[in-house]
N, C-alpha and C positions, 0 to 999 in steps of 0.2 A: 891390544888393550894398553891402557896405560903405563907407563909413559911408553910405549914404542914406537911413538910419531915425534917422541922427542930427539936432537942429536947433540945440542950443548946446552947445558945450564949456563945464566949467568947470573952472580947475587950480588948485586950493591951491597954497599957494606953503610948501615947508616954514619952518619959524621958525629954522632951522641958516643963522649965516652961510654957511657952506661949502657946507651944502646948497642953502640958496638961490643962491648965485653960479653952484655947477653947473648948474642948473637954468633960469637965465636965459639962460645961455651953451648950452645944448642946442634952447632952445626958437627962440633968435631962428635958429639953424641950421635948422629944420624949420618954421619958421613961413609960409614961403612954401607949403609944402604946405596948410597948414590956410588960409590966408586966400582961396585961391579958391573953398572948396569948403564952409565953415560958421562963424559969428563964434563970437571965443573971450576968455574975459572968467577975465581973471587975479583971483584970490582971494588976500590975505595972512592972512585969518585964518578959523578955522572962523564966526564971529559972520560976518564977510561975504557965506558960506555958507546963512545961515539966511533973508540977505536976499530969498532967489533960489529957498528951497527950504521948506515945511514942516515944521517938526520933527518932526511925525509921519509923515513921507516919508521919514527918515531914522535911519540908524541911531545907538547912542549913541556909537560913537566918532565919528563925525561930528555930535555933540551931539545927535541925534534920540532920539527917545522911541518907533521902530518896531523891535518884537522879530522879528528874522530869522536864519534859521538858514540859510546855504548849502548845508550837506552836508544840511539836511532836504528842501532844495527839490528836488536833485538826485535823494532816494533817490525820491521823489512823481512828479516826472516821468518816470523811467525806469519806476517801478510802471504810470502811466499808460500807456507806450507800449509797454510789453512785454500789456499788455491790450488796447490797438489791435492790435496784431501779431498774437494769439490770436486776436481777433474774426474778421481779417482771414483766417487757417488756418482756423479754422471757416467760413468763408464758402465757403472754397476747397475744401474735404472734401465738406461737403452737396452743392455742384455736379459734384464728381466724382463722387461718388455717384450721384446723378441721372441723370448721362452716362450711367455701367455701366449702370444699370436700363433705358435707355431702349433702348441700343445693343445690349446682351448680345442674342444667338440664343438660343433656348429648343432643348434636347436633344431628340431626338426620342422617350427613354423617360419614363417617369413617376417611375421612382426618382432618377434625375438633376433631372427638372422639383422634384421635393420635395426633393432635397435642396440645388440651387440655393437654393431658398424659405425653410428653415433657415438655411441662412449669412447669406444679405442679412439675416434676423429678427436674427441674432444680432450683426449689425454697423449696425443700425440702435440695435438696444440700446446697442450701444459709443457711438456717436455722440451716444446720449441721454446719456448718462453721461458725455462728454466738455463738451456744452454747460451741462449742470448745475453741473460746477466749473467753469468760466468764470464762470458768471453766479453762484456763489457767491462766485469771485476778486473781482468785478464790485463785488459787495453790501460786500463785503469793504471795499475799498478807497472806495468811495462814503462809506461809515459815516465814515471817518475823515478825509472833509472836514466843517465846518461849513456848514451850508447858509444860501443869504443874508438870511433872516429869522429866526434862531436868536439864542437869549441876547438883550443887551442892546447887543449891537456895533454902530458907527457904520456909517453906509453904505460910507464909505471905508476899513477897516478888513477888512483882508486882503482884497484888492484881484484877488491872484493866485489864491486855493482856490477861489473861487465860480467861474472861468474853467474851472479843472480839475473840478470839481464837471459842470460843465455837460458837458465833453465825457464825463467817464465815464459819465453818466445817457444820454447821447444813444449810445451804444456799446452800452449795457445793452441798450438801448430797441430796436436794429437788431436785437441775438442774440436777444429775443423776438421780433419777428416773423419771425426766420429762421427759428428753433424752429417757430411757429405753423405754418410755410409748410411746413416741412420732416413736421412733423403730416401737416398734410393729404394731403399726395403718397404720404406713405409707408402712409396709411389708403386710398387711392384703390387704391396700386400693388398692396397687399396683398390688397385686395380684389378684384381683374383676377385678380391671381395663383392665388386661391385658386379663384375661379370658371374659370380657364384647367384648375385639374387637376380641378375638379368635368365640365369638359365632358371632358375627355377621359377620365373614366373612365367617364362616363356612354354615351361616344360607342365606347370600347372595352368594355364591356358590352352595347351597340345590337348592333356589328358581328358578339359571339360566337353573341347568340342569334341577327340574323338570317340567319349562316353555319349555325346549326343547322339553321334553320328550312327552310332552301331544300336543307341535305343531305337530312335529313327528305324535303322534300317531294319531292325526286328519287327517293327509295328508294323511296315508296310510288306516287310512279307508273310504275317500274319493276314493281310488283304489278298483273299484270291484275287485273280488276273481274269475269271472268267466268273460269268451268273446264268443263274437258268429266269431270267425275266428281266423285263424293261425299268421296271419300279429299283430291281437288287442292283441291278448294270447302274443306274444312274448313281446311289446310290453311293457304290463303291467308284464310282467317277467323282462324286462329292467329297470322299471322304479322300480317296487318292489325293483331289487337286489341294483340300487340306494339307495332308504329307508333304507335296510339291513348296506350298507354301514355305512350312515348318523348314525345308531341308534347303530352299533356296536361303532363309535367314541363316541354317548356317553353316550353309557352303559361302556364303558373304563374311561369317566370322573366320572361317578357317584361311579364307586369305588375305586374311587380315593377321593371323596368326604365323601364315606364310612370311610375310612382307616382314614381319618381325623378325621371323629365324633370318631371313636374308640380311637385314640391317645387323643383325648379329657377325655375324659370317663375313660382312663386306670388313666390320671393325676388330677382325680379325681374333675372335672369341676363342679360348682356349678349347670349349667345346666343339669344333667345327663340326667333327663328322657327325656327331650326334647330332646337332641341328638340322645339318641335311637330312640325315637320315628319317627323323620324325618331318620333316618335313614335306618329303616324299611322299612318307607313309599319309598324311594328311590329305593330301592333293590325292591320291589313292582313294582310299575311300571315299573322299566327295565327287571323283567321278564315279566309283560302280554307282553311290546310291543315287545317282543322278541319272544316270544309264539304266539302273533296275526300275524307277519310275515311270522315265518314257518308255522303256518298253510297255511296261503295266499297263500304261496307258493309250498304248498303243491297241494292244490284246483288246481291254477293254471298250475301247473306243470300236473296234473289230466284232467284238460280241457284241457289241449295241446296233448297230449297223445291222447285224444280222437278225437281232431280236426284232426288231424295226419293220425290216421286212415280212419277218413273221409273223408282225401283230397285225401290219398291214394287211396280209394274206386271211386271214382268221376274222378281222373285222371286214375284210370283201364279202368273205364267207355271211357271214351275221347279217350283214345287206341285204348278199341273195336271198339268204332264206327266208329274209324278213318280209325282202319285195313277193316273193311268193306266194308266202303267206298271207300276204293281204289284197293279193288280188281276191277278188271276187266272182268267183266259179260262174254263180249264176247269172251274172253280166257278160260272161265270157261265151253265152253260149251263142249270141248276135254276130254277124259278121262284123260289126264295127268293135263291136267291146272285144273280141278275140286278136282283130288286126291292131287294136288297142294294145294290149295286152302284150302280142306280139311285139309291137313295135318297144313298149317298155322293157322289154327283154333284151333285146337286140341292144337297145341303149346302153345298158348295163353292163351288159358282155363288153360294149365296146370300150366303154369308158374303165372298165377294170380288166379287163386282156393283163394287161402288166402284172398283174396279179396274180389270175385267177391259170395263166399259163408259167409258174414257178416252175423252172426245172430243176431237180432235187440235184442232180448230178452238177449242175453248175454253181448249186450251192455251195455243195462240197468241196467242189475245187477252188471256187471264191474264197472261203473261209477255213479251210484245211486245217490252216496252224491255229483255229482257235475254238476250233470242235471239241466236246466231249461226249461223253456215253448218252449225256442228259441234252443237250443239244442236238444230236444225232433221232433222238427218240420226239425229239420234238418236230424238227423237221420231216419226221416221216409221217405221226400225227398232223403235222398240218395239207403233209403230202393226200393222206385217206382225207381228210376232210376237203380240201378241193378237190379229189376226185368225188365226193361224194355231191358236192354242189354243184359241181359240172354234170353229172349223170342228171342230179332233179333239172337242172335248166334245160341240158337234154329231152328230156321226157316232155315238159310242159309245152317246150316246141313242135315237139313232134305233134303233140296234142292236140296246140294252136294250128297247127299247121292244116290237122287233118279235119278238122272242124272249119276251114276256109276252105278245104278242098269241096266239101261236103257242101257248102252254099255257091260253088262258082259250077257242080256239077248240073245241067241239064235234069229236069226232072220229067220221069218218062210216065204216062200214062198207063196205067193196066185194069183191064176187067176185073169190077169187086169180087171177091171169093167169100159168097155170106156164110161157107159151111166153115169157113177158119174163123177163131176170134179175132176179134180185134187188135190188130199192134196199135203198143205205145206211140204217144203223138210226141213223145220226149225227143227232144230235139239231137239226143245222143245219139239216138238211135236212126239207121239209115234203112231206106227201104232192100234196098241192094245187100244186108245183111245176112245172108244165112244162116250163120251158126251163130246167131241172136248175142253176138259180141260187138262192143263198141267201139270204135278208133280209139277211144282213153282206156284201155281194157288192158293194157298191155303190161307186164313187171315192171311195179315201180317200184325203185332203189332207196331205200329208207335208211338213212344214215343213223349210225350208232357211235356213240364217245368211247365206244371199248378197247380193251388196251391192243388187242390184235389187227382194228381199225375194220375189220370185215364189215361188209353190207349185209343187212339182213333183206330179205326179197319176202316179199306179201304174193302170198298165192293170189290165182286171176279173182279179181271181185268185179263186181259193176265200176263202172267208171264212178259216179256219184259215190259211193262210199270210198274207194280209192282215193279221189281226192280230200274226199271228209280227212280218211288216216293219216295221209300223207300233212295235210294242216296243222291237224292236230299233234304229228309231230312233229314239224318245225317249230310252233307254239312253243311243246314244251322246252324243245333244247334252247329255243332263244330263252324262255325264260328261267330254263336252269342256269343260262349264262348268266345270267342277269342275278341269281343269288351270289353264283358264287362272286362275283364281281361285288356285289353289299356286302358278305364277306369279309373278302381280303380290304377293301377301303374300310369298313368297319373296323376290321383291327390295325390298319395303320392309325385314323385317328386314335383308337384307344390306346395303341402306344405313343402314340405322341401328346397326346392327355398326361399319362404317368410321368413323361418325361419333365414334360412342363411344372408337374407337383412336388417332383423330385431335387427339379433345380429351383423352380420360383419357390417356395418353403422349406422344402425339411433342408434344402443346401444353407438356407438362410439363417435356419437356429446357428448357423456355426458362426455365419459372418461377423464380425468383432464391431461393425459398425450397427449391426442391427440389434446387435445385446442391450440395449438402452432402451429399447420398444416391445420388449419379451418379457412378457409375467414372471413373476421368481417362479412362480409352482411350475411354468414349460419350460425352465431350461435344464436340459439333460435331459429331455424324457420323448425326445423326439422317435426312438423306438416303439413310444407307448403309444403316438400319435398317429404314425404311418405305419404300424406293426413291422411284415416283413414285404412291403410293395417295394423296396429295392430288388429284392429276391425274383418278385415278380414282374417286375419292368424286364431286369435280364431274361428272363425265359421268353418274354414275347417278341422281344426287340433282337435279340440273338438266334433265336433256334424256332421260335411256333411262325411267327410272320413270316421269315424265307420258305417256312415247309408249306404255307399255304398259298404264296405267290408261284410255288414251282409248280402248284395244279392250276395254272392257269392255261395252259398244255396239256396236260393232262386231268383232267376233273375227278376220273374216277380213283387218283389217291386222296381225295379230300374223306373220306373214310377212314383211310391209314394213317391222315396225319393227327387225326384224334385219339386213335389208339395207340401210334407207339410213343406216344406222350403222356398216355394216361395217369403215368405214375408222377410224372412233376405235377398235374394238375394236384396233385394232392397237396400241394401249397397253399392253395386257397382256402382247407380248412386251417390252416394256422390261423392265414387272417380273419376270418370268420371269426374265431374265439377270440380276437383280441378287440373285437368291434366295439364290445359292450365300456372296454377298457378306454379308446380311445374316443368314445362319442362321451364320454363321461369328461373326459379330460377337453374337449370341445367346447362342451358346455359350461366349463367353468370359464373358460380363454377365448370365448368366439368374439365375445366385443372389443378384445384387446388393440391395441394402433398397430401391434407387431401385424397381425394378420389383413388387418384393414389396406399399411404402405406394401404388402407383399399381393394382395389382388390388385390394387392400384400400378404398380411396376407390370405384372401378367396382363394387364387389360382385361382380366374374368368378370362377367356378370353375373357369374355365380359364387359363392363363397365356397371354401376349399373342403366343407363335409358335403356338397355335390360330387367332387371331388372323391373323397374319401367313399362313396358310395360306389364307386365306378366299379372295380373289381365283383361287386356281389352281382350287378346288372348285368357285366360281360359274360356271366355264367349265363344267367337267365337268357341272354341273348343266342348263346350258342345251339340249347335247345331248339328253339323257335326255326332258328337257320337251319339247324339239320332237318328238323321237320317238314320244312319248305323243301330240300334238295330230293326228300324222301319223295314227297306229293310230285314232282314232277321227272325221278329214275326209274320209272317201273322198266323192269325188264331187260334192264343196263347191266353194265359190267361194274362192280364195285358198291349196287346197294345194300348186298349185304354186310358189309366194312360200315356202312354209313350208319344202316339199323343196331352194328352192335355198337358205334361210336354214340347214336344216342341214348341207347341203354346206358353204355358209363356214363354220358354227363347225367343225366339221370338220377345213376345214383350215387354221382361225387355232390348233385344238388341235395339228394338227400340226407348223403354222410356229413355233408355241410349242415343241413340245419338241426338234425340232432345231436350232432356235436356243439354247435349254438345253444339248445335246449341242458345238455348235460354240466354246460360250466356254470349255470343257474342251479346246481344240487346245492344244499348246504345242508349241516349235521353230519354228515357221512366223516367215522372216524377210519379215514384210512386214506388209500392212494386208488383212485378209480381208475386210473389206466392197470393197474393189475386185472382189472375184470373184465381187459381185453377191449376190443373196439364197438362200438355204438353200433348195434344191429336194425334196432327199430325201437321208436318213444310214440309213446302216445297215450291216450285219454281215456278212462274204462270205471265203468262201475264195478264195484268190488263187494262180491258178499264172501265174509271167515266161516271156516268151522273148524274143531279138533274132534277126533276122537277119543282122545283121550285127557284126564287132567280134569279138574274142575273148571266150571261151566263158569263162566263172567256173568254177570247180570247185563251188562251191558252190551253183551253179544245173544242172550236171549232177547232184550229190549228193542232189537236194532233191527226194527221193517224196512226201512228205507239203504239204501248200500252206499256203501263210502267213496265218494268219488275220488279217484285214486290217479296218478301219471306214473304208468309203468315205463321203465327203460330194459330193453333187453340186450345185455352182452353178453358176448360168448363163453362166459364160463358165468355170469349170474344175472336173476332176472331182479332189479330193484323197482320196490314200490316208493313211494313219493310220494306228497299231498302238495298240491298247486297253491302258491300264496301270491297275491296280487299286494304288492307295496303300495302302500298312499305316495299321491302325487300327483302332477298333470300334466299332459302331453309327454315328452321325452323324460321325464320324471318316473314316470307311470311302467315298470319292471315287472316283469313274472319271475317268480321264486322258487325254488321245488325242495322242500323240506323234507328231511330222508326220513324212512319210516322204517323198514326194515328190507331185508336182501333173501333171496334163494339162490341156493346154490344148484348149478343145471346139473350138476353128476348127480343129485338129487331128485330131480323133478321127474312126473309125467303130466299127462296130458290126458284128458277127457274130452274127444273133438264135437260131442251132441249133450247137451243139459235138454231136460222135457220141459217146456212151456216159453220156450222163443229162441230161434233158429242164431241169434247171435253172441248167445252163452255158450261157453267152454269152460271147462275145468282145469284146474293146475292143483295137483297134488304134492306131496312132499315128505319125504323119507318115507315113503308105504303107508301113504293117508294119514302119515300125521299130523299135516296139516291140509288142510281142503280151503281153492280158493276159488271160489265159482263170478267168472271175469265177464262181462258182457261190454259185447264191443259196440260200435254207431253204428256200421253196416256190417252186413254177412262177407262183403268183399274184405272189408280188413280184419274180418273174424278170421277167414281162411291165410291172407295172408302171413298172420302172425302165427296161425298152427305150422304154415309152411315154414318159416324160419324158424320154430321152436324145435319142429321135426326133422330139420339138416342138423343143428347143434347136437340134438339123441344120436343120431345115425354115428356123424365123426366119433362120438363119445365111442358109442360099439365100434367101431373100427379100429 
């Protein structure tokens, strides 16, 4: 502290007497201060001054010969230390700087990671730009000291610049290497950074394809490898070479994704191993799923091959039988039309050898690896049925055969025998015959579709009716092929009808470009338009069509595939009830441009409530079909599977249309599915009576009976009255107006009223109420006692 930098005073003494006596007279009062603490040596003149001091140490009013300027020294020093001050801000910036980079969390998107990376660039710039005028302030002010080997100046001579000289060089000297420092980090940090968003896009390009890749490869091993028919094999070759497609785009992105981790890897990426490592793993999965394809494809290309041959084999079969059959017996029985005949056999034989001698065992070992249970059954099925075609071609030759023997034999003369009658002049028949049997007389092997494949054998008949049997059963099997063949093509078009409604419309309410051509009132309400045919496309296109193409082989499960299905058909009453709904909503939108540009893109020459009608037809059509398989299985394996599959469609057509009928109630305050499911509706004249209570006038009054639509469900029978709505054509609506309910835990039944055989009675809580019901025919009179009479029964039970 003060003064301890000091080591002698010196005081002028002014040349004023006055001043000088003040002066004396102040000092020897303070002089006791100064003489403990440093010596002090009084001057009377400046020459005194010189004694003690160099004149060039001094300035000229104190006789010195040193040019100094205070206010310059001042303005030097504060320049000086206001560029300490800066250096010292810049010191402090670069380090908080540093801090943030170090400390900052990184966002978890990429467009935040980048534009993080941006700001810090553009404030790393700032920072350059801020040390650059410093160290130009720096340069600045450096220049405008004289450095201390400069000019011709004494060593001693400005004594103070070279001191300030030195600290501003050594200031300068810090902010470049803070610069340098600040370089390097920010080349370092930038370089982390940028390879931080090269991995994560590299690693967010990994994750898309290999999420692709394992979708992919779920899907396609949801694709069996094998089918039980030519139509499924193709099929799943279609839909496979699909997969192929899909999995070659992107096994092309994954090494593409590849080539990227490499160029990573080659620029020497802080991430190395990871890179490999997903990389590997990439190239990995795009081979299995590449390897799991071909194989698929291999399989199934294997199972095609074999079906191929089998259909081959089956339609030889269909030939033969067919040529068989249409030969003509009674042209056959000339020696030309037989060698005819023959000769068209032989033809045949020859030309399907390849065929018609399938050896099972070489099948087997052909195909081994791509056999299964249903395969195996198949091939043995077609096994019985070529043996069973070969046996008929057998027989008919032998036939032919022995009927040319019979015209190249010698015919021998004998004495008439007028006490015997007369033989047949039938040509069958040979005189050399004793025991009144024909050459066509023989066991013939009558092929049957059953699942055991046995022949059934026709006891000995006459030749003439034997070949009748035998025709008439070729007939029928060619033409039960022949349903079931309209069949299965019938329901492939029909699922590919749905499909086409599916996607050419109700896909279409969604597309955002077709919203412009959609009436207000259809949009959202495409549920109301197509109810639940998505529902039903899946069940035909997934599970009913393969069950019906795998009796293409087998015939006699076409029975079984109606039955164990039975329960999803009950899908079709949803849509049923929703019909009235969406024809309604039809006919507000049918001339709309939406529906108009959406048949015009389909190419349909039908509009799309043909369409919408399809579902109710396919029903009606499946009847018919079964009915046809019926008229031509007598006797077969599996028609009783068939008779009860058309019983249920049957009565899923009639649980259909009286549940049609029942969403026409109106008035009824309550919930009608509580009253259980729709047994039987229909049409009935109705005469009341009570016995008890006061009598109505209008119930004495009333000769004529009130035409009434009963609905019977399982726990109530509801009466109705039928209202026809004004309107015309599709306008034009039936109503059914609720009237009142019986409860069945209630009811009996009176099965004979006297005066016409199609009255019955319905009573109510012990004849309190009486309702005497007259049906159209005695047939539905019985019917409905028989379903009124299972409800009483369950009830007692």
């Amino acid at each position: 502290s003060f003064p301890g930098n000091l080591h002698l005073v010196m005081v002028l003494r002014p040349t004023g007497f006055f001043q000088r006596t003040f002066t004396d007279i102040g000092f020897r009062f303070s002089q006791e201060d100064f003489l403990l603490k440093l010596p002090v040596v009084m001057l009377s003149s400046v020459s005194d001054l010189l004694t003690y001091i160099d004149e060039q140490q001094l300035t000229p009013e104190f006789g010195g010969t040193l040019e100094y300027c205070h206010s310059e020294w001042v303005i030097f020093r504060t320049a000086i230390e206001s560029f300490a001050l800066t250096v010292k801000e810049i010191a402090q910036m670069l380090q908080s700087f540093g801090t943030e980079l170090a400390e900052t969390e990184l966002p978890e998107d990429m467009y935040s990671i980048e534009r993080i990376l941006a700001l810090r660039t553009e404030k790393y710039y700032q920072l350059k730009e801020d040390i650059t005028a410093v160290t130009k302030e720096g340069n600045l002010l450096l220049s405008s000291f004289e450095e201390p080997d400069s000019g011709e100046c004494s060593q001693d001579q400005h004594r103070e610049r070279p001191g300030d000289w030195e600290t501003v060089n050594r200031l300068l000297g810090q902010l470049r290497e803070m610069e340098t420092a600040f370089d390097g980090f920010w080349e370092k940090h930038q370089l982390k950074m940028e390879q931080y968003i090269q991995l994560w896009k590299f690693e967010q390009s990994f994750q898309e394809v290999k999420n692709a890749i394992e979708f992919l490869m779920g899907q396609q091993a949801e694709l069996p490898d094998t089918g039980d028919s030519v139509p499924q094999v193709k099929q799943r070759l279609k839909d496979l070479g699909h997969f192929d497609g899909m999995a070659q785009d992107l096994i092309g992105k994954a090494q593409v994704v590849i080539l990227h981790g490499h160029q990573l890897a080659a620029n020497h990426h802080y991430a190395l191993n990871l890179i490999c490592q997903q990389c590997n793993e990439l190239r990995h999965h795009s081979d299995v799923l590449s390897d799991e394809i071909k194989r698929k494809q291999m399989r199934l290309q294997k199972t095609l091959d074999l079906h191929t041959r089998l259909q081959q084999a089956l339609q030889c079969c269909d030939e033969g039988a067919y040529l068989l059959a249409n030969q003509q017996m009674d042209k056959c029985q000339s020696k030309e039309g037989a060698q005819k005949a023959l000769q068209d056999i032989e033809r045949f034989l020859e030309s399907s050898s390849a065929y018609l001698n399938y050896d099972p065992q070489a099948l087997h070992c052909d195909f081994e690896s791509v056999l299964t249970s249903e395969l195996k059954c198949q091939i043995q099925s077609v096994q019985v049925k070529l043996e069973n075609v070969r046996s008929m071609f057998e027989n008919r030759q032998s036939c032919f055969k022995k009927l040319l023997d019979k015209h190249v034999r010698p015919v021998q003369l004998v004495a008439p025998r007028p006490e015997n009658p007369p033989r047949s002049k039938s040509p069958l028949c040979h005189p050399d015959s004793q025991s009144g049997s024909s050459p066509g007389s023989e066991h013939w092997k009558q092929p049957s579709w059953g699942r055991d494949g046995n022949e059934a054998r026709c006891s000995p008949q006459s030749p003439a009716k034997q070949r009748h049997k035998n025709n008439v059963l070729i007939f029928f099997l060619i033409y039960f092929s022949h349903v079931i063949n309209e069949l299965i093509e019938t329901e492939r078009v029909y699922v590919e009808e749905l499909f086409t409604v599916l996607t050419g419309y109700r896909a279409e309410m969604d597309n955002p470009a077709m919203l412009i051509l959609m009436p207000p009132m259809l949009r959202n309400r495409k549920d109301v338009l197509f109810g639940n045919m998505p529902e039903i496309y899946d069940f035909h296109n997934k599970i009913f069509l393969h069950s019906l193409e795998s009796c293409l082989g087998a015939p006699e499960r076409v029975g079984f595939c109606f039955l164990d299905r039975r329960e999803d058909f009950q899908m079709y009453e949803k849509y049923c009830q929703n019909k009235p709904r969406s024809e309604s909503l039809w006919r507000q939108c049918s001339e709309s441009t939406f529906f108009q540009e959406c048949q015009r893109k389909l190419e349909h020459k039908l509009g799309l409530d043909s369409y919408l009608l399809k579902p109710v037809q396919r029903l009606t059509k499946y009847q018919l079909l079964l009915k046809e398989l019926l008229k031509y299985s007598t006797s077969c394996d599996g028609v009783q599977e068939l008779q009860e599959a058309l019983v249920a469609m049957l009565d899923l057509l009639k649980s259909v249309n009286d549940s049609m009928h029942q969403i026409s109630i109106t008035g009824y305050d309550g919930d009608l599915s509580e009253l259980g499911k729709v047994l039987m509706q229909g049409s009935f004249s109705v005469w009341t009576g009570h016995r008890k209570g006061p009598t109505k006038m209008k119930d004495l009054a009333r000769f004529k009976p009130m035409q009434r639509h009963l609905f019977l469900y399982e726990k109530a029978l509801v009466f109705c009255k039928k209202r026809e709505e004004h309107g015309d054509g599709y306008d034009k609506t039936s109503s059914y107006s609720f009237k009142h309910f019986l409860k069945m835990n209630a009811v009996g039944i009176t099965e004979n009223v006297k005066g016409d055989h199609r009255k019955f009675e319905i009573w109510y809580s012990g004849r309190e109420e009486v309702y005497v019901v007259q049906a159209q025919t005695v047939d539905l009179k019985m019917a409905w006692l028989n379903e009124i009479r299972k409800i009483l029964f369950k009830q007692q039970e």
